[in-house]
Each structure stands twice: as structure tokens, then as C-alpha cells.
ZALUM-13819 format. One line per 10 residues: their letters; for each residue x, y negated, z of N, C-alpha, C. Coordinates in steps of 0.02 Angstrom, whole numbers, plus 50000, padded with zeros to 5 digits. Example, Ala and Ser with C-alpha at 12.3 -4.5 7.8 and 13.67 -1.06 7.14 Angstrom:
AS = 50660 50284 50390 50615 50225 50390 50660 50165 50390; 50642 50112 50354 50684 50053 50357 50645 49998 50394
This chain:
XXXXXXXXXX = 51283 50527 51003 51247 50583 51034 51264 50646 50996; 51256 50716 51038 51296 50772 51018 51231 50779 50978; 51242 50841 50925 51192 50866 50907 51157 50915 50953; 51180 50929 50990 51174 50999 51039 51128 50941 51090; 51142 50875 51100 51117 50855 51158 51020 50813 51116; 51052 50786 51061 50981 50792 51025 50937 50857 51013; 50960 50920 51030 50899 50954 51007 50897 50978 51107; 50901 50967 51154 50895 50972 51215 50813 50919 51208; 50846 50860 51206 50792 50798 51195 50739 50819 51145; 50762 50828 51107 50685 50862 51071 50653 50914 51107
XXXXXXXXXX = 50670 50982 51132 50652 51027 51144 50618 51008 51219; 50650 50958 51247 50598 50925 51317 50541 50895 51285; 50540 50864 51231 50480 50819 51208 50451 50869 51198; 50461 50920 51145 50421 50952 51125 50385 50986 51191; 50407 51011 51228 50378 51055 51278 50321 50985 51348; 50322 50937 51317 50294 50879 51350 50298 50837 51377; 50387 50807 51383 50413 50772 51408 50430 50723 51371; 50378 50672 51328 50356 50619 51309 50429 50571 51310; 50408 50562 51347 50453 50513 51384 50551 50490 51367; 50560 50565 51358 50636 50589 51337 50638 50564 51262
XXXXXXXXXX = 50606 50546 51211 50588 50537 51151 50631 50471 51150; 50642 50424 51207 50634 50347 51208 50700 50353 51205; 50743 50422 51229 50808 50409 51226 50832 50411 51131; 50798 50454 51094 50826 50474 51033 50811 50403 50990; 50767 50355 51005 50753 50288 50990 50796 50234 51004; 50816 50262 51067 50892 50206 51083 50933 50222 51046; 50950 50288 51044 51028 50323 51012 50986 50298 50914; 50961 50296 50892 50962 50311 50806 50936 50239 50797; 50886 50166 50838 50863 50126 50835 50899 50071 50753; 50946 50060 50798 51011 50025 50768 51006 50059 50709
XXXXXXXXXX = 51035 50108 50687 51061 50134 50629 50991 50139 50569; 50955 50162 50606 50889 50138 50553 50862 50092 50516; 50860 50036 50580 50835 49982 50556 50891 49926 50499; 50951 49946 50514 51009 49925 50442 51002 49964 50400; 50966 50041 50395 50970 50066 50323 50911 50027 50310; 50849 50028 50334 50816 50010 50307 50817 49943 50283; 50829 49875 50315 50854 49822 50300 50872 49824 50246; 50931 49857 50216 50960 49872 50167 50924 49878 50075; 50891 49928 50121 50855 49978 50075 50808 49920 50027; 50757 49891 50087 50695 49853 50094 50718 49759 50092
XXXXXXXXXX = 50788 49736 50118 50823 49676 50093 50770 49610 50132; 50707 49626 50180 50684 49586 50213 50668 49603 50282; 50688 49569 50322 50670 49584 50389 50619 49617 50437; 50579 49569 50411 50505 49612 50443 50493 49664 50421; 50509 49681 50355 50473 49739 50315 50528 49812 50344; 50569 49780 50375 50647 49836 50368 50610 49845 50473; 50576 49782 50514 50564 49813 50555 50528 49856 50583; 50450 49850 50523 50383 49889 50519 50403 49941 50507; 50438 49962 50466 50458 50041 50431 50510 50053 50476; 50530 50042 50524 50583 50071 50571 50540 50100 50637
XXXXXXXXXX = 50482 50043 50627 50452 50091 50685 50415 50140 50663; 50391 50110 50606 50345 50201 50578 50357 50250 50553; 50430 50238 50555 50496 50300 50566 50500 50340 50628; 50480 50297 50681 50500 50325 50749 50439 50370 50779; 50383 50305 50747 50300 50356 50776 50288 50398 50746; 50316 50399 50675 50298 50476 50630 50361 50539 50651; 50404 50501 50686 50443 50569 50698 50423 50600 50764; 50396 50538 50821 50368 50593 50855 50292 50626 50862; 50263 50606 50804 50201 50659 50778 50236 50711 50715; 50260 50695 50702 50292 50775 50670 50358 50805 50705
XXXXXXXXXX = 50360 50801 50762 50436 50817 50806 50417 50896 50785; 50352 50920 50773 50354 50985 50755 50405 51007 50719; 50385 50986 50658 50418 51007 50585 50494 51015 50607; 50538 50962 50647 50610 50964 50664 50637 51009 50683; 50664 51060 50649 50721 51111 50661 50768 51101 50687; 50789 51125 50748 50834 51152 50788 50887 51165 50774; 50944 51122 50780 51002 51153 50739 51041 51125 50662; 50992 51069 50644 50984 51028 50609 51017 50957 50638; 51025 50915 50593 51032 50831 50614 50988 50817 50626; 50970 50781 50688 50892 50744 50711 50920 50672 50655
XXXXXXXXXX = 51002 50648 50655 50994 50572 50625 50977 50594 50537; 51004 50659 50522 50963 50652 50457 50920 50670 50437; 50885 50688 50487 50804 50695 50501 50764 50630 50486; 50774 50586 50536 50746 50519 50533 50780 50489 50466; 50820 50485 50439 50852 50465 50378 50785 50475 50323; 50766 50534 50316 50749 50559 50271 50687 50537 50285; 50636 50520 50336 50602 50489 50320 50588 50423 50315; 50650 50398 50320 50650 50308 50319 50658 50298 50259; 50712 50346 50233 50687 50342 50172 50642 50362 50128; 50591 50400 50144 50532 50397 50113 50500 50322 50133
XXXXXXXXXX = 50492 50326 50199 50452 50237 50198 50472 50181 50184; 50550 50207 50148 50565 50139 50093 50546 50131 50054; 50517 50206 50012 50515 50201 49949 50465 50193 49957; 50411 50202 49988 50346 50176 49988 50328 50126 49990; 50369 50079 50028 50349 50027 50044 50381 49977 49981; 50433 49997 49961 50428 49984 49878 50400 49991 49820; 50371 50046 49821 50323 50048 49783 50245 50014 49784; 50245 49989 49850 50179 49960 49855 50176 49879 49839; 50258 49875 49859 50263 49804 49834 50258 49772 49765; 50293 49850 49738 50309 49825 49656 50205 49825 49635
XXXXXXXXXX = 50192 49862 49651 50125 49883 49637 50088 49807 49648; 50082 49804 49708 50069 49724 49720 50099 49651 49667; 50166 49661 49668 50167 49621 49621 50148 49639 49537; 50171 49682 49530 50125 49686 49448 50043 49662 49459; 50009 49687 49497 49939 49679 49508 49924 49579 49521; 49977 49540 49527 50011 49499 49560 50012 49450 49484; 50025 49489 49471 50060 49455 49371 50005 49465 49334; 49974 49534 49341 49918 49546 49319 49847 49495 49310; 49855 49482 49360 49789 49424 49384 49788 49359 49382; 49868 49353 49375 49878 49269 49366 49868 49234 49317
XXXXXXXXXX = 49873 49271 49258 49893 49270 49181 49841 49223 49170; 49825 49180 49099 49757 49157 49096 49721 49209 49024; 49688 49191 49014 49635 49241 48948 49634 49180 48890; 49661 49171 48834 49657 49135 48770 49575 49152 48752; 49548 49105 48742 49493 49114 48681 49493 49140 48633; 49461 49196 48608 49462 49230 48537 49430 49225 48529; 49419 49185 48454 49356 49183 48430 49328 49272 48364; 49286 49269 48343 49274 49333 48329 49314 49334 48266; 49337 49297 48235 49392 49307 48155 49471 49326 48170; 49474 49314 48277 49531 49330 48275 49550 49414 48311
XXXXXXXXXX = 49605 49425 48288 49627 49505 48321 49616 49488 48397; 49601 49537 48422 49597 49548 48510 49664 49556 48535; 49712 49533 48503 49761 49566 48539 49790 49505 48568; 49839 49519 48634 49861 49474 48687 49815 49466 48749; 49750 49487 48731 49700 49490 48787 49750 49499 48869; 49717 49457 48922 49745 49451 48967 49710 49442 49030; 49715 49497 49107 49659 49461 49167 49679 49409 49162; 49638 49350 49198 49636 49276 49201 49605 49274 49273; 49626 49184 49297 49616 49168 49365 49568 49179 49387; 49491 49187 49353 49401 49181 49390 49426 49255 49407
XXXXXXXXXX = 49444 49314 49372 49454 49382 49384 49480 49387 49450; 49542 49351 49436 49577 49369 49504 49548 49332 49571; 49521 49269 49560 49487 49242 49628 49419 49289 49654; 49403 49297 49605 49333 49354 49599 49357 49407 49664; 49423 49454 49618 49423 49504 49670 49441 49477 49728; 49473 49416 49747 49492 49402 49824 49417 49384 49827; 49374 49364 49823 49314 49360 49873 49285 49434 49866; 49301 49481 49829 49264 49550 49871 49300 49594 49947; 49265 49632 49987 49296 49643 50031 49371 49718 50034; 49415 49689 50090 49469 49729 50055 49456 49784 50036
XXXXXXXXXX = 49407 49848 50051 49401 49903 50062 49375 49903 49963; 49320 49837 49938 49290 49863 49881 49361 49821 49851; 49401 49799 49870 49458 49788 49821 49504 49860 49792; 49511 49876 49860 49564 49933 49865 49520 50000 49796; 49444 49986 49792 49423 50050 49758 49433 50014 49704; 49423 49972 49682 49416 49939 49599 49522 49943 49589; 49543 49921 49613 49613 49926 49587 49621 49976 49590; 49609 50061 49641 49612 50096 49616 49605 50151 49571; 49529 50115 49533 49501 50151 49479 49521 50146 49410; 49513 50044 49415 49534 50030 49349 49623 50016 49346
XXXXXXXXXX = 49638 49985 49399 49721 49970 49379 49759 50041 49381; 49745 50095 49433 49792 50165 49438 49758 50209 49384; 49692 50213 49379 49677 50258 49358 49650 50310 49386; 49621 50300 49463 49614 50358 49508 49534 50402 49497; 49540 50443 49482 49482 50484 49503 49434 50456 49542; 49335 50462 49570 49306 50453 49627 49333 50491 49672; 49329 50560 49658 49374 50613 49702 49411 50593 49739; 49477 50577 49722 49526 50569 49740 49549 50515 49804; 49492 50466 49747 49471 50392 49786 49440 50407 49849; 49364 50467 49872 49342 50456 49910 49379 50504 49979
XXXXXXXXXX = 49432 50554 49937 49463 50589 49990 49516 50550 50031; 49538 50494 49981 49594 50436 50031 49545 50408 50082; 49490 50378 50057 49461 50357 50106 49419 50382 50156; 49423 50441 50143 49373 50480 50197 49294 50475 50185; 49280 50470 50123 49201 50439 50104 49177 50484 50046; 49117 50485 50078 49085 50531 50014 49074 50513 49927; 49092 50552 49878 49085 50542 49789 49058 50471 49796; 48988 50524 49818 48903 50476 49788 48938 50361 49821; 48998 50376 49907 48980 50328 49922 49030 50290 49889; 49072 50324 49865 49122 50265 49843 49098 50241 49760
XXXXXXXXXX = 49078 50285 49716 49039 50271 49667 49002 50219 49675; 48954 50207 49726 48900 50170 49738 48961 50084 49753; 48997 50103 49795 49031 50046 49801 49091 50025 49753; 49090 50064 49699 49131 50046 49635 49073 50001 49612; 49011 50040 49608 48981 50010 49560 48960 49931 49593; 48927 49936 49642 48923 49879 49672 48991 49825 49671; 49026 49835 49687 49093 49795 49690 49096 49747 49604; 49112 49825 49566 49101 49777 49479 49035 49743 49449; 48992 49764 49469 48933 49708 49451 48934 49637 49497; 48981 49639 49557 49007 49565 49591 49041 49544 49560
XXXXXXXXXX = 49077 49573 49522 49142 49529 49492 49127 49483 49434; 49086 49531 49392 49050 49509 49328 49005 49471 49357; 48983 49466 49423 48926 49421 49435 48970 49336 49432; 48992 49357 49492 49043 49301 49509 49111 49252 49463; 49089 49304 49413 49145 49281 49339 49097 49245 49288; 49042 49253 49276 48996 49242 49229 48946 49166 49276; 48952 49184 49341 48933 49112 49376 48981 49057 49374; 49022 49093 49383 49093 49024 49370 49091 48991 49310; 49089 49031 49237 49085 49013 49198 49030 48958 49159; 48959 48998 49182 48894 48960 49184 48906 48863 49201
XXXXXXXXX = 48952 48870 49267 48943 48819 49324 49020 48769 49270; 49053 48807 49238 49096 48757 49199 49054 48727 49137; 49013 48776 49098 48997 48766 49045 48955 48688 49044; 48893 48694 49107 48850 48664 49137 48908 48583 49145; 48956 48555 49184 48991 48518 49201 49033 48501 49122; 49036 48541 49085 49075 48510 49008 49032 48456 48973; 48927 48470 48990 48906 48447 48933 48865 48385 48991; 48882 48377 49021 48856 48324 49058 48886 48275 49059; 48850 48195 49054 48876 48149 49020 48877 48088 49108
């Protein structure tokens, strides 16, 4: 496709001809979904980010300058949603490693050091719900602000606070019951 004939096709979408969009999806489809493949090295993940390449380009068809490459237009944001979607993975897996680990016993004569999350932790957070997962990993594992936290989510200080706090007194609930319920089963004959 010409460049001259991609910004025709844009300039119909833009003006509301929807529809014309489906051609710039045929023409760049292909070529996307192998960078991304590439990029991303698994299938599914190389086909999700090819389409949310395509729906984010035509909600920002604004931003696209005229006169420009529409293919390294879309380039440029596939490759942003590679890197994102890499980064969420790596994120996932550290958080992944993080939780699997087990916790050694220290008794109080020994140094604290090697301390490690352990499995009740990590089963803990899979029984809270995803939304109070997503705030606790992002408080204590990123480091995020409430702020910050409640502007991703669209939720007020006071509510995400409230559901930090709630969330970590489950965990400690649900970590300290587990434990109770082993201790209880060690001394029984």
C-alpha cells in the first residue's frame, strides 16, 4: 500500500468512514503479528497484542499524522505493547519466584538474614480477590503510592486504603490460621 493511499484511508476514517479502517488491518495484519511473535516468542500473546495494536490505533487514529508511515505508526505501538507485555510478564514471574520460595525457621540467636515469602503467603494472596491482590502487590511488591494506586483504579484514597487495609489483615488472618491448624495436627497423638 502507497503511503499516499494510507493516508486517503485514514482521512475517510477519520472523517467517519469506520469501515475503511478494515482495509489498513488487512494491508499491516500480517506484518504485525510476526513482529510481534517475534518480539513476544508465543503465540497467543503475539495475537492479543496485535489486536490491541489495531483497536488502539483506531482510537488514537487522531494522533496519526498525515504524511507520515501509517506501518511505522502501528510499529511503534506494537512495540510499546511488547514491551509491556514483557514487562508484566517478567513482573509476574519474579512475583512468581517471590512466593514460591519457602521461609527457614529463625530462631531468635539466629541473624534474620535469608528471610524469604513462603507458600501459606502465596496461597493466602490467591484466595484474596483479584482487585485486593492487584492493591497489595502494588503497594508492597512496586512500591506504589495510595494515590497513585487509587488513580489506576479509578477509586477514591480513603477506598483503596480501606481495601489495603482490609486485604492485609486477610492475609495475616489466613497465614496465622494455617499455621494454628498445623501446629494443632503436630501435637496430636
Amino acid at each position: 500500500m502507497e503511503p499516499a493511499e494510507a493516508d486517503r484511508i485514514v482521512r475517510a476514517v477519520k472523517e467517519g468512514n469506520r469501515e475503511r479502517y478494515g482495509k489498513l488491518v488487512e494491508r499491516y495484519q500480517q506484518q504485525i503479528f510476526k513482529y510481534c511473535f517475534h518480539m513476544l516468542g508465543q503465540l497467543q500473546e503475539a495475537e492479543d497484542v496485535t489486536q490491541d495494536v489495531f483497536v488502539k490505533g483506531l482510537e488514537r487514529l487522531e494522533l496519526f499524522r498525515e504524511g507520515t508511515s501509517f506501518g511505522a505508526w502501528l510499529y511503534k505501538m506494537a512495540y510499546h505493547e511488547c514491551l509491556n507485555k514483557l514487562k508484566r510478564a517478567k513482573t509476574y514471574g519474579r512475583l512468581l519466584r517471590l512466593f514460591s520460595r519457602t521461609v527457614p525457621v529463625i530462631r531468635e540467636d539466629q541473624a534474620a538474614t535469608g528471610l524469604e515469602f513462603n507458600a501459606e503467603l502465596r496461597d493466602a494472596m490467591l484466595r484474596l480477590s483479584p482487585k485486593d491482590r492487584h492493591i497489595i502487590l502494588l503497594r508492597i511488591v512496586e512500591e506504589y503510592r495510595f494515590e497513585d494506586i487509587a488513580e489506576q483504579l479509578d477509586m477514591s484514597y480513603a477506598a483503596i486504603r480501606k481495601r489495603y487495609e482490609r486485604a492485609k489483615k486477610r492475609l495475616k488472618h489466613d497465614i496465622v490460621q494455617k499455621e494454628e491448624g498445623e501446629d494443632e495436627r503436630s501435637f496430636s497423638y
